[in-house]
C-alpha positions as a printed NumPy array, in Angstrom:
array([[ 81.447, 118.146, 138.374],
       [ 79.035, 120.735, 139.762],
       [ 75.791, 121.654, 137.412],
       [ 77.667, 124.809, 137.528],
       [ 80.636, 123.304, 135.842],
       [ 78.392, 121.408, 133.097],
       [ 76.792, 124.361, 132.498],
       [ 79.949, 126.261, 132.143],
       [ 81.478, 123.372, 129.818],
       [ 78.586, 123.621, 127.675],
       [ 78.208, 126.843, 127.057],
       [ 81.81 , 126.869, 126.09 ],
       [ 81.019, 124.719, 123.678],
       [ 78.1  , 126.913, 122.085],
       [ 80.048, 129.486, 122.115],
       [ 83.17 , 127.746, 120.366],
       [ 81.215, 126.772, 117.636],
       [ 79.368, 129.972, 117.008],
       [ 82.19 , 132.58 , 117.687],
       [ 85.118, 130.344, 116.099],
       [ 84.319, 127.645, 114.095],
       [ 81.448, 129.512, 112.619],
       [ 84.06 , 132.284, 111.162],
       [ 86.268, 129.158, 109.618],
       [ 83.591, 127.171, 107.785],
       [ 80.327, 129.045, 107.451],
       [ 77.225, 130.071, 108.56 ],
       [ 75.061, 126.878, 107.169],
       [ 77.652, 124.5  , 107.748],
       [ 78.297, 124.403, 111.712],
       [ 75.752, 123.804, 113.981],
       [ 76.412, 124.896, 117.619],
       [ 73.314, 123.694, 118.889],
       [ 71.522, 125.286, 122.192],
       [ 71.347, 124.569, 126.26 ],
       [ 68.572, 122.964, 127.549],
       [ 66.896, 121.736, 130.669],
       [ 65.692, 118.47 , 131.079],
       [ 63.148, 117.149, 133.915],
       [ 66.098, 114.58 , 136.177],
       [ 63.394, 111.931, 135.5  ],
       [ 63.59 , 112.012, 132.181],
       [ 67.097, 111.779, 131.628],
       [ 67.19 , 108.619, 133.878],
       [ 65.183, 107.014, 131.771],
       [ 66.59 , 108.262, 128.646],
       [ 69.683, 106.654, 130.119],
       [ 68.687, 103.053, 131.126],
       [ 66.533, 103.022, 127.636],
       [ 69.695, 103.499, 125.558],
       [ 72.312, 101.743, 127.658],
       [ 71.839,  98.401, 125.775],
       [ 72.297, 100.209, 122.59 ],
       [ 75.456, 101.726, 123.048],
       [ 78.787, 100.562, 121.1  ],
       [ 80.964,  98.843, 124.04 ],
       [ 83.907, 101.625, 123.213],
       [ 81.71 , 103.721, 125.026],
       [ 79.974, 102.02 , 128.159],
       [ 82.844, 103.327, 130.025],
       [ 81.769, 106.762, 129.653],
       [ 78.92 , 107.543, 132.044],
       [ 75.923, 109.395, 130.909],
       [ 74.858, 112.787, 133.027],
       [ 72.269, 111.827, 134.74 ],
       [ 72.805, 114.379, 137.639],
       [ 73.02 , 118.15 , 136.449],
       [ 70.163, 118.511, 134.459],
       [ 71.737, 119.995, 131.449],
       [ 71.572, 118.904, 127.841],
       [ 72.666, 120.187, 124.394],
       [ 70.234, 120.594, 121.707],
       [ 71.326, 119.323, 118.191],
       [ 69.595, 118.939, 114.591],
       [ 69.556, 115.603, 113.37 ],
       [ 72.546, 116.275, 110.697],
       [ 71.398, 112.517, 108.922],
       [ 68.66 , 114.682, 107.937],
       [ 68.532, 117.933, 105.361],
       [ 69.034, 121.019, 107.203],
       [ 67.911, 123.747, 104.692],
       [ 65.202, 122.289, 102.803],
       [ 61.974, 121.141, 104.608],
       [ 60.009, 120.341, 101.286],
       [ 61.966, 116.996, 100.941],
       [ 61.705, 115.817, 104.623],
       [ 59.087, 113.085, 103.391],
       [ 61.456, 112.08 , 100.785],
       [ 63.936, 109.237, 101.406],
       [ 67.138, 110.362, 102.446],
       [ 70.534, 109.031, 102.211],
       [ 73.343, 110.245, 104.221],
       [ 77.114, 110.005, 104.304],
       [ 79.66 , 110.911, 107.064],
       [ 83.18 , 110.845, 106.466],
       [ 86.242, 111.809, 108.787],
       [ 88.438, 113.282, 106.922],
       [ 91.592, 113.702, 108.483],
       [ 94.268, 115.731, 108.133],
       [ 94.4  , 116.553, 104.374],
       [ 98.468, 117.841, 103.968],
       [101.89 , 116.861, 104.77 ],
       [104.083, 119.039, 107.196],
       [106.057, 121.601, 105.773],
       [107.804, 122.537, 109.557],
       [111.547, 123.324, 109.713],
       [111.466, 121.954, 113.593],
       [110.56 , 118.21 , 112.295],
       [113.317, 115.988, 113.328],
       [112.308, 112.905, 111.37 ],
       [112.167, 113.403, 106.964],
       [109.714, 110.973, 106.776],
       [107.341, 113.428, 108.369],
       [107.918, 115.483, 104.933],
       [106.711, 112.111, 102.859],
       [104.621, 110.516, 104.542],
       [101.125, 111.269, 106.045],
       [100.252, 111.199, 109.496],
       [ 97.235, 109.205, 109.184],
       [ 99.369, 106.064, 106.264],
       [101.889, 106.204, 108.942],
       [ 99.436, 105.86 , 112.095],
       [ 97.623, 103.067, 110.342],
       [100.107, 100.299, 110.934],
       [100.402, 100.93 , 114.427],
       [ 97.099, 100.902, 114.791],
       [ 96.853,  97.459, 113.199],
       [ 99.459,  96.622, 115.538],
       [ 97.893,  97.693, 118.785],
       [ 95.078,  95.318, 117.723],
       [ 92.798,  98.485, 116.765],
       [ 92.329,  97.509, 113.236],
       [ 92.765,  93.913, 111.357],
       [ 94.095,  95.558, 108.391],
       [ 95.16 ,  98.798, 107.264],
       [ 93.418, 101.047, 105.412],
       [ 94.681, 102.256, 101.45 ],
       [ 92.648, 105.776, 102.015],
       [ 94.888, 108.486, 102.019],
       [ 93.472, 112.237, 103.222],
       [ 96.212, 114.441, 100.823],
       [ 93.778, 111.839,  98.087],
       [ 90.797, 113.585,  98.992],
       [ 92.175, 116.696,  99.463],
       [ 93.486, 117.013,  96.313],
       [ 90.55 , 118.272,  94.507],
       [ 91.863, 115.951,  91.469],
       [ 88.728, 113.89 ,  90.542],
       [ 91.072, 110.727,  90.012],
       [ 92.248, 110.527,  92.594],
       [ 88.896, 111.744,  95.127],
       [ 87.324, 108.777,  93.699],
       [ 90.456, 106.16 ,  94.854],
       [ 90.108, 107.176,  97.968],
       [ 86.601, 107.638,  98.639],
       [ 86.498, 103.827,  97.174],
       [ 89.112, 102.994,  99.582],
       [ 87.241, 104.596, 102.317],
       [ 84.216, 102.386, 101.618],
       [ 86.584,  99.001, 101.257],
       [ 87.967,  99.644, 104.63 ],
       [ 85.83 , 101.966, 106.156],
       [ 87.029, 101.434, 110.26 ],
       [ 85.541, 104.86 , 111.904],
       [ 86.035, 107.462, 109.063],
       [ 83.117, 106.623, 106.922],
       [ 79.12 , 105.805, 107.827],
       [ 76.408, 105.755, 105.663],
       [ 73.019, 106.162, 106.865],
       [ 69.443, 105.224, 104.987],
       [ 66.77 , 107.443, 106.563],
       [ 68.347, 108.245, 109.576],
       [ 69.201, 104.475, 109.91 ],
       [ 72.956, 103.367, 110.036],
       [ 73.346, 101.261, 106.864],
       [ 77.008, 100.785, 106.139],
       [ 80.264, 101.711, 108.549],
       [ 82.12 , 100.061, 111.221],
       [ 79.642,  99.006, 114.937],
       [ 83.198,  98.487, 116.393],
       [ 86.745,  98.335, 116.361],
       [ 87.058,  95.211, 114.287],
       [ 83.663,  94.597, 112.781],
       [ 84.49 ,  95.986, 109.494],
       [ 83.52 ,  93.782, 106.836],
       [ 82.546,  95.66 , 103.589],
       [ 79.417,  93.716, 101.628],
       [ 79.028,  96.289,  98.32 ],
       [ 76.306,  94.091,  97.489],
       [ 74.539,  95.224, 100.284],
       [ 75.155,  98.514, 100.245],
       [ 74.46 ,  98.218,  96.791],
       [ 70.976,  96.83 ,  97.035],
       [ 70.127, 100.011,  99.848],
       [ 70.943, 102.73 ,  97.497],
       [ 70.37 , 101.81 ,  93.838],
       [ 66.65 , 103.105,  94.438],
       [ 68.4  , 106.487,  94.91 ],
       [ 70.616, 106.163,  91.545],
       [ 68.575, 103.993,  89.23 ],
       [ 64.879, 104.619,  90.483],
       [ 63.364, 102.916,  87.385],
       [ 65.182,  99.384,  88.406],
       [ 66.456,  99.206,  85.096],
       [ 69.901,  97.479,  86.093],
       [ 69.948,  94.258,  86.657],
       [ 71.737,  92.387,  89.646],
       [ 75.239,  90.89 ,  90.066],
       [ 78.64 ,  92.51 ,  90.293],
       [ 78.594,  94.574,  87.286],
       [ 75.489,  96.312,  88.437],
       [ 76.983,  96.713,  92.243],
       [ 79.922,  98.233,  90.825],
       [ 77.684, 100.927,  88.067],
       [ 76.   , 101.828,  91.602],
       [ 79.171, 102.451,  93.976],
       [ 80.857, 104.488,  90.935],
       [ 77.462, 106.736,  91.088],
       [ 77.621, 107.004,  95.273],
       [ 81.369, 108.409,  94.585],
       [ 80.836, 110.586,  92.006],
       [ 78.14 , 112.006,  94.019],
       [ 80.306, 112.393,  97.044],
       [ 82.748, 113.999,  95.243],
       [ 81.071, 116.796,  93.405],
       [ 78.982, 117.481,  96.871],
       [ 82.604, 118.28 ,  98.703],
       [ 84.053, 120.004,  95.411],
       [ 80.534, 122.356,  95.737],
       [ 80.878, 125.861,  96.57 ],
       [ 79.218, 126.778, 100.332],
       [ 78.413, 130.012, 102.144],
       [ 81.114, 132.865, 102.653],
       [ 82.796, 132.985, 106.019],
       [ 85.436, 135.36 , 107.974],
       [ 87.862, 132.924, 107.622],
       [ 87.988, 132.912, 103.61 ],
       [ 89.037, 136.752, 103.84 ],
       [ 92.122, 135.866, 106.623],
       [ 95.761, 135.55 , 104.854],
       [ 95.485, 131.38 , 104.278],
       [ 98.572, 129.475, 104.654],
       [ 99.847, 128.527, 101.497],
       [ 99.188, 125.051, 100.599],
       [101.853, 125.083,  98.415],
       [104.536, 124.848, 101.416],
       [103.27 , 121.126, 101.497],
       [103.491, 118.357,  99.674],
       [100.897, 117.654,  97.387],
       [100.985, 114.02 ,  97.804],
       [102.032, 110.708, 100.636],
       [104.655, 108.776,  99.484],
       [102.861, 105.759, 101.065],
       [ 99.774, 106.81 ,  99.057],
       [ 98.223, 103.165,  97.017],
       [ 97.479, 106.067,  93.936],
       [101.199, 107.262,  94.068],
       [102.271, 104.19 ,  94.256],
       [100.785, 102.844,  91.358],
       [101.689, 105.138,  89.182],
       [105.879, 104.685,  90.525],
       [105.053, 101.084,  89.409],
       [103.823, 102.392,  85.941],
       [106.834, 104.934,  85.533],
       [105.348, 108.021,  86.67 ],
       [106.512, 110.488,  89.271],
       [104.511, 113.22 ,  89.355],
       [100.932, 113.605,  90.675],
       [ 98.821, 115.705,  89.394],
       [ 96.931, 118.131,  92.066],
       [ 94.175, 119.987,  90.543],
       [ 93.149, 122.046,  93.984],
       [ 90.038, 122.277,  95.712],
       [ 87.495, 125.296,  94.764],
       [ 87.946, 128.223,  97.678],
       [ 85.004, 127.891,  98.332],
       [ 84.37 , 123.886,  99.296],
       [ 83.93 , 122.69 , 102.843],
       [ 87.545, 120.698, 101.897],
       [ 89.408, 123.705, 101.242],
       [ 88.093, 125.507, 104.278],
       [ 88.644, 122.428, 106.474],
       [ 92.137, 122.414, 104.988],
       [ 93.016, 125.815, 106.18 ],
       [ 91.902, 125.524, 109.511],
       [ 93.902, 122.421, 109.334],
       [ 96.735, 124.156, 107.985],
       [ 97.169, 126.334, 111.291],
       [ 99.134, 123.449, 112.48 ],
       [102.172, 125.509, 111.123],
       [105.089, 124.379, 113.145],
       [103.829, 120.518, 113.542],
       [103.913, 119.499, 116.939],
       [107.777, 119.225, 117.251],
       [107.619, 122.959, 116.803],
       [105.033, 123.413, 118.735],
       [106.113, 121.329, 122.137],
       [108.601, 124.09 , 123.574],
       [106.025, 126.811, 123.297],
       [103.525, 125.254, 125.196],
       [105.54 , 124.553, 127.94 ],
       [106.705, 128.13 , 128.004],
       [102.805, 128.58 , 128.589],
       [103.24 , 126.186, 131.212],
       [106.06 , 127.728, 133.242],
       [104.431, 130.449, 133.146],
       [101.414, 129.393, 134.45 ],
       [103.423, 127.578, 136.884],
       [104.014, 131.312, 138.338],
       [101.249, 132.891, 137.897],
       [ 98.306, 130.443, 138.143],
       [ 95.693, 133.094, 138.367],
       [ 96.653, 134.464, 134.561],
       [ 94.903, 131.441, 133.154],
       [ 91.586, 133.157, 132.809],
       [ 93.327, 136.207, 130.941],
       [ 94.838, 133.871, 128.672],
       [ 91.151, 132.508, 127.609],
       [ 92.507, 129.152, 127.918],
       [ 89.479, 127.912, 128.842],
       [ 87.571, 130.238, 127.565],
       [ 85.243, 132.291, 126.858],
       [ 85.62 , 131.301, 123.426],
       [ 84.778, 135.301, 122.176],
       [ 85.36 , 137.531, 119.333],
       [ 88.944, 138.644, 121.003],
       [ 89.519, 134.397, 121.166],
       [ 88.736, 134.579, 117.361],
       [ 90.622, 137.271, 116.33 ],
       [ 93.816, 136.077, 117.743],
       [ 93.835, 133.28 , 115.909],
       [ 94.349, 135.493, 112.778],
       [ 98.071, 136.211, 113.662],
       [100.168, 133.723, 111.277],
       [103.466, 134.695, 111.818],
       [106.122, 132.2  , 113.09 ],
       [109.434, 134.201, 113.648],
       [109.008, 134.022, 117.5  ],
       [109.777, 136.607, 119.574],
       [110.486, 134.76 , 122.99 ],
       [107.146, 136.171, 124.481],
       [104.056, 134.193, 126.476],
       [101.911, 135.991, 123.904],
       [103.446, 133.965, 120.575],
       [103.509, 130.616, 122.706],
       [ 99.612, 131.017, 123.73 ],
       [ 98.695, 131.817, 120.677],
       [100.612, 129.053, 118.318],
       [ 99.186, 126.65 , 121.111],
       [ 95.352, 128.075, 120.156],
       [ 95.982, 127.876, 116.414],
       [ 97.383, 124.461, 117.067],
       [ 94.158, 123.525, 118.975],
       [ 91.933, 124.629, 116.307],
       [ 93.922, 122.978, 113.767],
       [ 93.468, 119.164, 115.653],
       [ 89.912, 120.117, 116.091],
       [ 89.574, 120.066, 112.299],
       [ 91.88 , 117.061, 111.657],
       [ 89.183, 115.325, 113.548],
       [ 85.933, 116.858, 112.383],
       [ 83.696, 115.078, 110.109],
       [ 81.427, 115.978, 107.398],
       [ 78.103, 115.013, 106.897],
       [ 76.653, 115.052, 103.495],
       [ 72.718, 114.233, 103.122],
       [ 71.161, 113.75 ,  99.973],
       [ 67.97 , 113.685,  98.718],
       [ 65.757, 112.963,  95.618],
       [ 64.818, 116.238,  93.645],
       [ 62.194, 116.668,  90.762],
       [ 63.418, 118.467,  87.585],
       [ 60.83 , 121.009,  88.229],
       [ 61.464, 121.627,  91.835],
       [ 65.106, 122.068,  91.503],
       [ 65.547, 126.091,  91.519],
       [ 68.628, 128.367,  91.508],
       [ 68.27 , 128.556,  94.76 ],
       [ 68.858, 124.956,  95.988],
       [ 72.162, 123.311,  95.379],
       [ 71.518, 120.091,  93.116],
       [ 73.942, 117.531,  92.086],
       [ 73.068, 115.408,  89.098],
       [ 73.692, 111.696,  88.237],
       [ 73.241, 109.841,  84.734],
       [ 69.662, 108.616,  86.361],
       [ 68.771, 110.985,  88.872],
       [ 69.402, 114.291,  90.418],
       [ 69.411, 115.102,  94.376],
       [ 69.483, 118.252,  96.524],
       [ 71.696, 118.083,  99.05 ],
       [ 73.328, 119.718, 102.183],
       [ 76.831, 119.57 , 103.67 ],
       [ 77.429, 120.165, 107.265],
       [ 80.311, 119.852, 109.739],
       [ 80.315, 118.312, 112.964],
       [ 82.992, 117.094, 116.065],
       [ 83.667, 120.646, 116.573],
       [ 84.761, 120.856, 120.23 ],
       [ 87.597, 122.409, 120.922],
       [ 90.719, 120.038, 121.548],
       [ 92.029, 120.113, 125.497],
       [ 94.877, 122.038, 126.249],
       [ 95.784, 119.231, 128.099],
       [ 96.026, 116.797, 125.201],
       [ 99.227, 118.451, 123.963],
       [101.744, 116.318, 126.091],
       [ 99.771, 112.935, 124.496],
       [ 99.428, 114.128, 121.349],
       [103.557, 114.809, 121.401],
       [104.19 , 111.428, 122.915],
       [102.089, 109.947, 120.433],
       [103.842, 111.671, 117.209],
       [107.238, 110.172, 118.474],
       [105.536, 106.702, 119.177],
       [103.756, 106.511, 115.073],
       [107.168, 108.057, 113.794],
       [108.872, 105.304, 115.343],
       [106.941, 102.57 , 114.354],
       [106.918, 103.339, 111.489],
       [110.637, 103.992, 110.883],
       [111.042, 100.537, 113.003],
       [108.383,  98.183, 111.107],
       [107.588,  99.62 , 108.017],
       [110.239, 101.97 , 106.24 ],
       [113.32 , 100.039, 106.901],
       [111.072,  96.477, 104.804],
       [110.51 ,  98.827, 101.825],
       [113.944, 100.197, 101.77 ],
       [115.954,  97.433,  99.875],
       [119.121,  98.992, 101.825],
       [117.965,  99.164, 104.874],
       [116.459,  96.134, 104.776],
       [119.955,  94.767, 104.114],
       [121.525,  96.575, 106.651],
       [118.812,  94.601, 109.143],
       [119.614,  91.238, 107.402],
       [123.291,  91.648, 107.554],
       [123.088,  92.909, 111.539],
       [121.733,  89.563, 112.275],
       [124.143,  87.427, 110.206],
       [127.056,  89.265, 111.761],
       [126.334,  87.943, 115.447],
       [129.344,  87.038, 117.009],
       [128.956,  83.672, 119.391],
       [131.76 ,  83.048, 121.682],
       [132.433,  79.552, 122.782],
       [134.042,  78.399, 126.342],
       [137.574,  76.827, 125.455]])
């Protein structure tokens, strides 16, 4: 690419994050960052300094070295709003979500889609493909439940299995999380010993298992009421939201649901997130996903053909951009009788973008230490049994998902669907799982006479 084109690229970023995601999550909350100029020199070195730090996932992605160009980004392992804690000790949690709700689309083809979560189902392919030694018993429509219970089984399944959707860092400093694809032992002990100076400051717990487990329940709860906490008004929160009701409350393959099966319940309670919690908001951006990909497939290769004829209409469509107020506001059309036109297609495809730009997002929640007497009105403060922090939530991952990635990201749908169907399903089913059994007793070997 030219510098022209980086520059271009970036500042389609800026301007994504401050003209869209801005309007879906808040003014405090995203952080679009700013273009800069660096001296060439610089960034060479820059380069060849951090090269032997870098996860090996990513030495096959080369660093710009060439254009000169650089975005500008707050350190989000830090607190953004307060600087009168900055010498404090910080602690700082990222989690990646995922996509918190099951798909209520009349185009899916497969009812497990309607039971199941994308993410339960993905993980055993996953584990399959070598990606992961084990799958994970977190389950997103868990945390985005807004029922306490059941926020705090998955957050503590999130830190027993943490693979790439959960990080905690200590003053900036990566404590707990996954350095690759399969180093992802959990030691509680560990993460125990780093934080109980945040929780217990007084060291009046002793050590051993009882007290590691007194200090994890405290980093939960913590987590828990920080995402449940009420954050800055945005556009989006005035739009017509998409009733999470359509949904299913809860995944069938869910370790919580399936506990209480096993102790003769059925029905999950789902107590709702607040309107006004980063989950809620990052549910409804989510939730613009309306037709599921099935449904969404034919329209974006009407956009196709008719790009195909008319090449030069793909600046008018703002495909690529400029991500703009008129980008925004077309987003805010939820209807989904459609009417056969280019204009429906292009902008289901944009909603849909959006939509897998906050399944992937995550959010970064820093905490810090607070004195009784310097906690005011005015900063949010979450309390403990021992200690009380101020905090700040921000989101982060926000660019805007390729157009391009909508072929792969269909392929991929059939391929997890599959799988799972295939590997996973038909063991649990005690009928299928005869119908297997009695397919390979039934072979019929035919002998030469």
């Amino acid at each position: 690419q030219t510098s022209e084109e980086i520059l271009h690229h970036l500042q389609n970023i800026v301007d994504f994050g401050k003209h869209v995601m801005k309007q879906f999550f808040g003014e405090n909350y995203v952080h679009h960052g700013e273009i800069i100029q660096l001296p060439l020199d610089f960034v060479r070195q820059l380069c060849l300094k951090i090269q032997p730090e870098r996860p090996e996932s990513r030495c096959d992605k080369d660093m710009d070295t060439l254009s000169g160009y650089a975005m500008c980004l707050p350190n989000l392992t830090r607190l953004q709003t307060y600087r009168f804690v900055e010498h404090r000790p910080i602690l700082c949690i990222e989690i990646k979500p995922k996509c918190g709700f099951i798909p209520f689309s009349s185009h899916i083809s497969q009812e497990v889609k309607h039971k199941v979560c994308r993410y339960c189902m993905h993980q055993h392919l996953k584990v399959a493909n070598g990606k992961w030694k084990r799958p994970s018993k977190y389950c997103p429509l868990d945390l985005f439940s807004g029922n306490k219970q059941r926020m705090h089984f998955a957050l503590k399944n999130l830190l027993q299995e943490a693979q790439n959707n959960l990080k905690i860092f200590k003053n900036g400093e990566l404590i707990y999380g996954c350095k690759d694809d399969q180093d992802c032992v959990s030691d509680w002990n560990e993460l125990a010993n780093h934080v109980k100076p945040f929780f217990f400051p007084s060291n009046g717990l002793v050590s051993g298992p009882h007290c590691t487990r007194t200090i994890i329940k405290e980093l939960i709860h913590v987590i828990t009421m920080t995402l449940l906490s009420s954050t800055d008004a945005c556009r989006a929160g005035d739009m017509k939201t998409v009733p999470i009701s359509q949904g299913r409350s809860y995944c069938e393959a869910s370790a919580f649901n399936k506990e209480l099966v096993r102790n003769g319940k059925h029905k999950l309670e789902s107590s709702g997130l607040p309107r006004g919690c980063l989950l809620y908001k990052t549910l409804q951006a989510q939730m613009l996903d309306m037709l599921d990909i099935e449904g969404l497939y034919p329209l974006y290769s009407r956009v196709e053909q008719y790009l195909e004829e008319f090449p030069e209409e793909r600046s008018t469509l703002q495909i690529d951009g400029p991500y703009n107020e008129a980008f925004y506001e077309n987003l805010l059309d939820l209807s989904t009788e459609d009417d056969g036109t280019v204009a429906f297609a292009l902008t289901k495809v944009q909603q849909y973008r959006i939509a897998m730009t906050a399944k992937d997002c995550s959010v970064m929640i820093v905490l810090s230490p607070c004195l009784q007497d310097e906690c005011s009105e005015q900063r949010p403060v979450v309390l403990t049994s021992k200690s009380r922090f101020t905090f700040s939530v921000s989101v982060l991952d926000l660019d805007l998902k390729p157009y391009e990635s909508i072929p792969h990201q269909y392929k991929l749908d059939g391929k997890i669907v599959n799988y799972y169907l295939k590997n996973v399903q038909a063991k649990d089913d005690p009928v299928m799982s005869n119908l297997f059994k009695e397919n390979e007793d039934c072979t019929l070997v035919l002998h030469k006479v």
